[in-house]
Backbone as CSV, one residue per row, in Angstrom:
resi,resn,N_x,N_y,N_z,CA_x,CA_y,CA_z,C_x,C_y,C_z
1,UNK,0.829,-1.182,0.000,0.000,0.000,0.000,0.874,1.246,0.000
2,UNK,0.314,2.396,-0.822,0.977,3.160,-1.009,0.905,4.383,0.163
3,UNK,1.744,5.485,0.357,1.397,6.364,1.150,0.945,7.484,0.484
4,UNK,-0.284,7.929,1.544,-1.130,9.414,1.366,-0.999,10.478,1.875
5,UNK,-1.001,11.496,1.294,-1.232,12.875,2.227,-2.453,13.330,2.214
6,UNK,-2.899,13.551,3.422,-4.039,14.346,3.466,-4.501,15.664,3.668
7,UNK,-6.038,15.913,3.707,-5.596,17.668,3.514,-5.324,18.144,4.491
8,UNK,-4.799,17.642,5.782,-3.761,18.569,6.538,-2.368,18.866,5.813
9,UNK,-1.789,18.735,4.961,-0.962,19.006,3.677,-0.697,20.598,3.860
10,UNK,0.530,20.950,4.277,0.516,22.484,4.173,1.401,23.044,2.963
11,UNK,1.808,22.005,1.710,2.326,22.527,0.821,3.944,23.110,1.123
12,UNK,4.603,22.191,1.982,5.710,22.938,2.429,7.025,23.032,1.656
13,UNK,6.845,21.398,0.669,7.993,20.987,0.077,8.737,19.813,0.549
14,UNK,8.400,19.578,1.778,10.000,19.150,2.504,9.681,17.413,2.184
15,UNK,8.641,16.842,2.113,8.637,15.598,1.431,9.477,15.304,0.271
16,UNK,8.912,16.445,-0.704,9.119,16.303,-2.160,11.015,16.022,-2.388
17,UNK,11.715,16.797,-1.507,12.915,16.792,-1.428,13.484,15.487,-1.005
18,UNK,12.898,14.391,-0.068,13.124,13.719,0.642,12.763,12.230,-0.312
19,UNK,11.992,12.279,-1.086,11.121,11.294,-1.611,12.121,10.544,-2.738
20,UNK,12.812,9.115,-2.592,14.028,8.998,-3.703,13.516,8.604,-4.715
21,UNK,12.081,8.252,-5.035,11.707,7.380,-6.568,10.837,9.216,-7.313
22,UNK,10.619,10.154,-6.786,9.915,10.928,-7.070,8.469,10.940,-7.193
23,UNK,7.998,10.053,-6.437,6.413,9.815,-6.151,5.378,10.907,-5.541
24,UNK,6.099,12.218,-5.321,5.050,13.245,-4.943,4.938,14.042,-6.099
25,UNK,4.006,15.461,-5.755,3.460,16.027,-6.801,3.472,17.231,-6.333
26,UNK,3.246,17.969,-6.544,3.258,19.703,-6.296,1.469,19.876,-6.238
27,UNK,0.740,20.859,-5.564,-0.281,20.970,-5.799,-0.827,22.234,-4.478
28,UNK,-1.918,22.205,-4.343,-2.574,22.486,-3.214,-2.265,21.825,-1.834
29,UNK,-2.733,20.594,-2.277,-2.439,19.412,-1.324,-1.494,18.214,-2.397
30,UNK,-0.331,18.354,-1.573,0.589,16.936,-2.417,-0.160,15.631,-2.872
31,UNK,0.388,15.509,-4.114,-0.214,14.233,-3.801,1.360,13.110,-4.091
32,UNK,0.557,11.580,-3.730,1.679,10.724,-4.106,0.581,9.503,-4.716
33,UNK,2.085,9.831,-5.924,1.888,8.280,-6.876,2.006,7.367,-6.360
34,UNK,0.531,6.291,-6.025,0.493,4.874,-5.776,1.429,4.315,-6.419
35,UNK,1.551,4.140,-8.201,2.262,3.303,-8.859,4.014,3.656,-8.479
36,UNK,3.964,4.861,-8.471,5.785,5.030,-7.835,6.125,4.685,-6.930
37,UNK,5.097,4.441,-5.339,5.540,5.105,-4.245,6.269,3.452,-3.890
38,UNK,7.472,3.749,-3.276,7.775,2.201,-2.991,7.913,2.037,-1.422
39,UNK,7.021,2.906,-0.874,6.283,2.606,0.736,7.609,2.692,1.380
40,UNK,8.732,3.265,1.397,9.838,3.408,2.172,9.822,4.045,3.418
41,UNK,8.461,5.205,3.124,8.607,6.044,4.904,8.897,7.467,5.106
42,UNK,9.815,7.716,3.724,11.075,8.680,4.212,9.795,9.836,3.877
43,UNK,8.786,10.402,3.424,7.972,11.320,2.974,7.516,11.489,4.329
44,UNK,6.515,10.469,5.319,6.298,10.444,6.299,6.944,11.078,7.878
45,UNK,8.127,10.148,7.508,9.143,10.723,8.698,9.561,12.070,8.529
46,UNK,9.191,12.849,7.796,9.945,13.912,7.983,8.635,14.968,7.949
47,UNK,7.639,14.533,7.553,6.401,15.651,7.540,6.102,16.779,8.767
48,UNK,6.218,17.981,8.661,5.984,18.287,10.161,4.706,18.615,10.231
49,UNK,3.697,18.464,9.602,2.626,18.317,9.555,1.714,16.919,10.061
50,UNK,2.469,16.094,9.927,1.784,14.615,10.147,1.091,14.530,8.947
51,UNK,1.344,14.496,7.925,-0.239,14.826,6.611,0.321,13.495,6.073
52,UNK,1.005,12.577,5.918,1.255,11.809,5.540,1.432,10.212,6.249
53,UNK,0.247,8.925,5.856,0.101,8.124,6.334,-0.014,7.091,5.059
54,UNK,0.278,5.499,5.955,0.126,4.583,4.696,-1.848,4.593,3.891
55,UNK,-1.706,4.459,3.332,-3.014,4.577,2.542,-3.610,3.209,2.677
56,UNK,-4.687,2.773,3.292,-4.991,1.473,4.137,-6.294,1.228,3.494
């Protein structure tokens, strides 16, 4: 399962930097590619938002 952000999402960046297959997106609210995401974590662990969880 892939990981989600939700709209607590404050658009900060700091995933996008962090993310090694490039599975996020720029937007309002980030999003992340299911088909890219290879569930590693590293988007998560670093959110200071918490906006990012496995997608269940």
């Amino acid at each position: 399962m892939a990981y989600k952000i939700s709209e607590d999402c404050a658009a900060c960046g700091t995933c996008i930097d962090e993310c090694p297959v490039g599975a996020i997106s720029e937007g309002d609210i980030y999003k992340i590619d299911p088909n890219v995401c290879t569930e590693c974590g590293t988007c998560a662990s670093v959110c200071p938002m918490g906006a990012i969880s496995l997608d269940k």
